[in-house]
N, C-alpha and C positions, 0 to 999 in steps of 0.2 A: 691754261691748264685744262686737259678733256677733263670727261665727266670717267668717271669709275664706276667699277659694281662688281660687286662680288657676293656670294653664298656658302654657309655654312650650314650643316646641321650635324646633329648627335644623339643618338638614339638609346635612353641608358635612364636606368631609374634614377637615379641621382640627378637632380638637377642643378644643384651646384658644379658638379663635375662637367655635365652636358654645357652649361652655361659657361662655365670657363674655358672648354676645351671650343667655342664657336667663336666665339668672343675674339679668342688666341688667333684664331684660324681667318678670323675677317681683317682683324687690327693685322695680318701677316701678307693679307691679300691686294689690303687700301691702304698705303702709304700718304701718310698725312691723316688729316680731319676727314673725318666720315659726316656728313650731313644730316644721313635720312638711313635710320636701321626699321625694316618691319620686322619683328617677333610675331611668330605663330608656335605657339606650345602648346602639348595635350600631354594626357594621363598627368596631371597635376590639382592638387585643389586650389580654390581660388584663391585662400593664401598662400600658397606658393607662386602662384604667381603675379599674383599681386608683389612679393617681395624680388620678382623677378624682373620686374624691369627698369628700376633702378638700379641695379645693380650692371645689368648691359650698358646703360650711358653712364655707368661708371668707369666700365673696364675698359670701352671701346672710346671714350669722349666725343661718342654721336652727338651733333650738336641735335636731334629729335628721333626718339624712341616710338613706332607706333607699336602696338601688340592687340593680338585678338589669342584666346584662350580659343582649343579647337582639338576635336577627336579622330583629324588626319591630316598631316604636316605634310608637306612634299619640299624637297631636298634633295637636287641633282636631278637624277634618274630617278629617285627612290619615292614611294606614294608610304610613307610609315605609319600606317594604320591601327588603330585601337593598340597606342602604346606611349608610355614615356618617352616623349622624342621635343627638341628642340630646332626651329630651323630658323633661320636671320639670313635676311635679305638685306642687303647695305649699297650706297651710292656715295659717290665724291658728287658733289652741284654743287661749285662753286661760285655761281651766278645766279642759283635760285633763292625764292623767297617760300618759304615753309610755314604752313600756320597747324598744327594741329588742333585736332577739335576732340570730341570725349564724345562717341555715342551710346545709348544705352535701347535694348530690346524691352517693349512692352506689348502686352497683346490687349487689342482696341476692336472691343466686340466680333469678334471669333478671327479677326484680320490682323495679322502684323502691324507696327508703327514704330517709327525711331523716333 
């Protein structure tokens, strides 16, 4: 079986709405198990989306969710900037081995550090 990939975004104050209509539109794309979805969302607070990405390996039964919170999505052609926009990035890897990890931003004497 090749490998897959497809893209979704949706660009709409609602995020529930945005988030079901990508979801719909991935799970319509990748037939079968989806492996590996990236979520990039912006114009959200951090509980939203924090409640937001459980809900995509909900809808979509990715077997790994990654997401970063972001103030310009890109989706397709499109660069959606300073706006409620959701975009997912998804793969079929059938043959890979996935580990995710949890980074977090700290700033270490005037220099960035993860």
């Amino acid at each position: 079986m090749p490998n897959q990939y497809a893209q979704s975004h949706f660009l709409n104050e609602d995020l529930s709405e945005s988030l079901n209509a990508a979801c719909e539109s991935l799970n319509d794309q990748i037939h079968g198990d989806i492996d590996l979805i990236f979520a990039f969302v912006s114009g959200q607070t951090a509980e939203e989306f924090d409640r937001c990405m459980p809900r995509i390996k909900e809808k979509t039964g990715a077997r790994v969710v990654l997401g970063c919170s972001c103030e310009t999505a890109i989706g397709g052609a499109y660069e959606l900037e300073h706006a409620a926009a959701i975009s997912l990035w998804a793969a079929k890897l059938p043959d890979a081995e996935i580990t995710p990890m949890h980074l977090t931003y700290q700033r270490s004497g005037g220099d960035a550090a993860i």
